[in-house]
Structure formats: structure tokens, C-alpha cells
N, C-alpha and C positions, 0 to 999 in steps of 0.2 A: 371446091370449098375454099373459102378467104382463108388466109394464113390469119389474120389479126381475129380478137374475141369480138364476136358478134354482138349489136345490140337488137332487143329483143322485138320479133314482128310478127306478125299474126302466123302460129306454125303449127304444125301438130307433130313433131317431134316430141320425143319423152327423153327427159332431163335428170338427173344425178347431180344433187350437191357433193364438192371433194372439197372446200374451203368457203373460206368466208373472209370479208370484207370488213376492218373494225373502225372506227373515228373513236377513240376514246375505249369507254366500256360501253358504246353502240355498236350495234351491229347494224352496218351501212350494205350491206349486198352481201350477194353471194354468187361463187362461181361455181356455175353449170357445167356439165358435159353430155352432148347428146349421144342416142345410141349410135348416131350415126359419128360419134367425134366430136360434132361441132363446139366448138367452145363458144360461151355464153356469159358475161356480169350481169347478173339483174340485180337491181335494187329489190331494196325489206318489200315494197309492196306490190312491187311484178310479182317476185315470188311470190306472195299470198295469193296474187291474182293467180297467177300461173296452177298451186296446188289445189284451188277452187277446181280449177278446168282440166285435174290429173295428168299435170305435162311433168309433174315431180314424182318418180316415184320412191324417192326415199326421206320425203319431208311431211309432215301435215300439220294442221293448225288446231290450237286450243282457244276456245273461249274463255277472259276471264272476264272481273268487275272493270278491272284495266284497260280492257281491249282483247285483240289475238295476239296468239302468243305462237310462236314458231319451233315447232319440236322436230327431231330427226323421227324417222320410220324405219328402225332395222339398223340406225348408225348413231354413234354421240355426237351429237356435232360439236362438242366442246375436245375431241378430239379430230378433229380435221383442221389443219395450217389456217394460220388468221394471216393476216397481209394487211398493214397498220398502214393507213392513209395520211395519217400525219405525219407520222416518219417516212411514208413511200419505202416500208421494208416492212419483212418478214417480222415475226415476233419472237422472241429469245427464249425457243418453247421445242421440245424434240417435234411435234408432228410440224410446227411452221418450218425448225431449221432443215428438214427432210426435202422440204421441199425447194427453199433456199439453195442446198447443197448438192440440190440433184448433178448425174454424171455429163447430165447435159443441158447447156446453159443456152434457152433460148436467146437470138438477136437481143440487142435493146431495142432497134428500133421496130420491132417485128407485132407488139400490142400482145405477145405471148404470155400469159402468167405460168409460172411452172406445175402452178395447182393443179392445172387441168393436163398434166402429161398421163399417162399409162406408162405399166408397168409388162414387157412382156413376160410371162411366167411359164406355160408350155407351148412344145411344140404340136403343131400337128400335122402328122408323118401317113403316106401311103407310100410303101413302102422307103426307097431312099430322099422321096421329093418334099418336101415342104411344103404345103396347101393353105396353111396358114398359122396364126397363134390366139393362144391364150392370156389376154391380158388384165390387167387390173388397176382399177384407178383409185384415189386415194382413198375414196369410201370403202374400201375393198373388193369393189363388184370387179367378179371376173366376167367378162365376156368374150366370145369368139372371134375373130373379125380374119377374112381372109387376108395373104400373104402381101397382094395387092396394097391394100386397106391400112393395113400396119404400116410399108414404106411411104407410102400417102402421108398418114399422122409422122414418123420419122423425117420425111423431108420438112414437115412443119416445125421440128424439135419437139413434139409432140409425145415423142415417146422415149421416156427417161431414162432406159439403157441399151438402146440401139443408135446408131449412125446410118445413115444411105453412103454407099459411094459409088461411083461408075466404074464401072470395069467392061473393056472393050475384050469381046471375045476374036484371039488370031484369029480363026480357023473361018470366022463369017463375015468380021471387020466390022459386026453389030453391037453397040453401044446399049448394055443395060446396067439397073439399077440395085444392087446388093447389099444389104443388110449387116451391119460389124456390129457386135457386143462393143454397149462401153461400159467398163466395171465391170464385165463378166462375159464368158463364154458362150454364144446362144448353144451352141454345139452339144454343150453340157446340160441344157434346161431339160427339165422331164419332157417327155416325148408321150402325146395321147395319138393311137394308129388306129388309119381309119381302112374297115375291111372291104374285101371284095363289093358287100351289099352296100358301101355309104355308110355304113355306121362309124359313129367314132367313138375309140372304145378305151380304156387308160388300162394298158394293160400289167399296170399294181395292183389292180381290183378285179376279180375272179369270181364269174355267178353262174349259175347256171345255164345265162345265155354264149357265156364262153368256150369257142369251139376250138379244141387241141387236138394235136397226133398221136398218135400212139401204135407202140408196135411190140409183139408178143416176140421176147427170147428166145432161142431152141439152145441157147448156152449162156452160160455166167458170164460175168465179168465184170470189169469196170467203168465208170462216168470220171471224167477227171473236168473239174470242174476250176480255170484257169482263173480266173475271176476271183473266184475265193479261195483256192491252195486247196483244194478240198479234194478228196477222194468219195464215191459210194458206189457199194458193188451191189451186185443184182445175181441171182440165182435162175437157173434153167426155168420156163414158165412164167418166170417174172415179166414186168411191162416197161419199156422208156418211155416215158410223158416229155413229148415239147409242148412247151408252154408258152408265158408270156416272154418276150422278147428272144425265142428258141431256146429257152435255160433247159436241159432236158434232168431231168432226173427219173429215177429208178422208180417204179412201185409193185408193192408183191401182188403176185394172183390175186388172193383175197380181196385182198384193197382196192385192186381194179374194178373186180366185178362186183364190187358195192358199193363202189362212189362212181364210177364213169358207166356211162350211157351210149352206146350207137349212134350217132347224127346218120341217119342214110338218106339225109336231103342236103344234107353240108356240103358246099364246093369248096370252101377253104377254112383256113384255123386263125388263129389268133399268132402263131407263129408263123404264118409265109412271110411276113411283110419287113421279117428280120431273122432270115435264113443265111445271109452273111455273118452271124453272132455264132453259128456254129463250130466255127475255130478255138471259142473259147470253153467249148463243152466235147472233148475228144472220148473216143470210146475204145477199152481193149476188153477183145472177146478171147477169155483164156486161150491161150496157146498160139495167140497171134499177134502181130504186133498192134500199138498205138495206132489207131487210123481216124481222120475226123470228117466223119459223114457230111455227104454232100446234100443240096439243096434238091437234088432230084430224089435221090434214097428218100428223102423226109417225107416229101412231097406222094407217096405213096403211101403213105401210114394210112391208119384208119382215124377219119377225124370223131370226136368224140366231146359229149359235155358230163356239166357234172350231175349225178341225177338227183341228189339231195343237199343242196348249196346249206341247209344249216350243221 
């Protein structure tokens, strides 16, 4: 893919407005972003042509007495960065200085507008690896795009808070390409984990199809729960639930057996894929000490869903 903004040619590519192009109070073009990345300027009447032929999908056109008239589909477009051609700058407006100010400042000489950069927002995690992100472009559309894919747009400056750099591994003497937060931590972005079967699953969201641990007390005791300074105790018969990101908390008999379910075709849970978190959830079983269960102990529970998500 060209680093510089494409002009437009016969494609079947699908296209997203994130700004727009002004001379005046005209609106002279608009800048594209395809699913695939590509960046795109097309002028007022490519686009029309373009939305005619469903290469936009978040723009469409009105008939007046006037002519057509260009409306957003799902977005304002009077909230997406203008880029003033007279002045060759930005417009003195929060969504254009967003864009203006971004953490990373495409070349000059490069034909990059900053409109068209992404935004990475989550991770996505099988267990400690990275397979790819979740990102977002000024219209707000998130899409997926793999790990690959993301360093691709970053090496272009293409993505507004990551950098590429190289880093040679001792140990091979092979020369690859890694990913730095600029303005922010990637480290710390939520994290959506993809399970055993391929699925990918965010696990702050909890349904039915969510498969956890669980395992039956033969004595009391306690969850200390590091994270939050918390204590919760659990009584003989009572249940530990590992969950999303192995947070285990307590739940009584009753509760069990009227909100969790059996999986007997489940090969794994919602917690394997962050069985290292378990340090921050220790357990003491009256009359013994502090101990913090391992990844194999867990890994024998019984996995289980919920059997009435409302």
C-alpha cells in the first residue's frame, strides 16, 4: 500500500468519511478511509459518484430543488475535522485541532493528512500474545484489523498513538518490528481474549455463552482479593467462580445451582487465557495458611455457564 493519499480509480473497496476538505463555507472533498486502510481525497462529486455505487458507507445523498445535497449515514459530518485549503491548516475547532494535535505527526513530505489516522482502542489477547487490535477512526467506526496490519498503518503514521521501532532479538540476531504507545500505554488498553474455539470474547461482558470454573468447598474460608483490598469469605458447600480475567469470587450453594449450568462439552473457560492473574486472588482455607492457587488446580474445575443471563 502507497504511504501517500490515493487518488481515486476504479476499485471496489468500501470507504468511511473521517473529515472533510473546506475552500471557504464550500465543501471541496472529503477524506476517505478504506476497510483496508487505504487512504483516499475525493472531491464533492467522486463522492456522490462513489455513494451512487455504495463504496461510502457512512455517507448518502439527498435530493433538493438545488441539486444533491450530501448527508452523513450514522455520523455528523459537521463534527469530523475540516482542513481549510486556503489556509492549508486545520480549522480552529476541537474535532479539526484533534486532529491537528495528534501524538503523531505524520512527514511533511509523506501526502499524509492526519484525518485519516486510527486510533488503537483494544487489545486482542490469546492468551499472553497479541493477534491483533481494535481500532477507531475519526468517524468513530471501530474495526479489527490484525497485529500485522496495525504496524503496516503505524509505519505510515497512520495510527495516532502507536510508533513502530526495531528491536533486534540477542538470542536469534533477527531484526523485528514492535509497536510503543505514544500518549499512552498499549499495555493498559482493555484487552478483548480470544478462546480456545476462535472466538473473541471481551471479557467485561458476561452471557450465557460464557464459559467459567468452578469448584465446590469442603471448608470455609477466604478470597483476598489484591486488586481491590477486599476480603470475601465463603462457607462449607459454597462455590469459587473464576471468571473473566481469573477474578475468582465466592458464591453460595443456592446461588450456584440457580444461575450456573454444567458445560459437559466445554474444553475451556473464559479464564484460562489469564491464569497468571491468579496472584492477585489468594485463597485461605480456615486453619491454613494464605496460598495462591495455581494454574493447574484451576484448570481442573468444573467449567460452567450461566443458565439464565437475565
Amino acid at each position: 500500500m502507497s504511504n501517500r493519499t490515493n487518488t481515486i480509480n476504479a476499485t471496489d473497496n468500501v470507504y468511511r468519511v473521517v473529515g472533510r476538505y473546506m475552500t471557504g463555507s464550500t465543501v471541496s472533498g472529503y477524506h476517505l478511509v478504506g476497510i483496508d486502510g487505504s487512504q483516499v481525497k475525493a472531491s464533492k462529486d467522486r463522492a456522490i459518484y462513489m455513494i451512487g455505487r455504495g463504496l461510502i458507507e457512512n455517507m448518502r445523498v439527498q435530493s433538493s430543488e438545488s441539486g444533491v445535497i450530501v448527508r452523513g449515514k450514522g455520523v455528523n459530518l459537521n463534527m469530523l475535522p475540516v482542513y481549510d485549503l486556503n489556509k492549508d491548516a486545520f480549522r480552529d475547532n476541537k474535532y479539526s485541532q484533534d486532529a491537528a494535535n495528534t501524538n503523531v505527526q505524520p512527514k511533511k513530505d509523506s501526502g499524509i493528512n492526519p484525518m485519516g489516522q486510527m486510533e488503537i482502542t483494544k487489545r486482542i489477547m490469546y492468551k499472553t500474545t497479541c493477534l491483533g487490535y481494535m481500532v477507531k477512526d475519526r468517524s468513530g467506526k471501530e474495526i479489527k484489523l490484525s497485529r500485522d496490519k496495525v504496524i503496516e498503518l503505524a509505519v505510515q503514521r497512520l495510527i495516532s498513538n502507536a510508533t513502530v521501532q526495531k528491536y533486534t532479538d540477542r538470542s536469534t540476531g533477527k531484526t523485528r518490528l514492535i509497536l510503543r504507545g505514544a500518549g499512552s500505554d498499549l499495555t493498559e488498553l482493555p484487552a478483548l481474549i480470544v478462546d480456545s474455539t476462535g472466538r473473541i470474547v471481551d471479557p467485561n461482558k458476561v452471557d450465557s455463552n460464557t464459559k467459567m470454573r468452578v469448584v465446590r468447598m469442603k471448608r470455609g474460608g477466604i478470597v483476598y482479593d489484591k486488586e481491590k483490598d477486599k476480603k470475601y469469605t465463603f462457607e462449607t458447600g459454597d462455590y469459587l467462580v473464576c471468571g473473566n480475567n481469573a477474578v475468582i469470587r465466592p458464591m453460595n450453594k443456592s446461588d450456584a445451582l440457580r444461575k450456573l449450568k454444567v458445560d459437559t462439552e466445554g474444553t475451556s473457560a473464559i479464564c484460562d487465557v489469564s491464569l497468571e492473574n491468579l496472584v492477585n486472588y489468594p485463597i485461605e482455607i480456615f486453619g491454613n495458611k494464605v496460598q495462591t492457587l495455581s494454574k493447574e488446580q484451576v484448570l481442573t474445575w468444573q467449567i460452567v455457564s450461566i443458565a439464565n443471563s437475565k
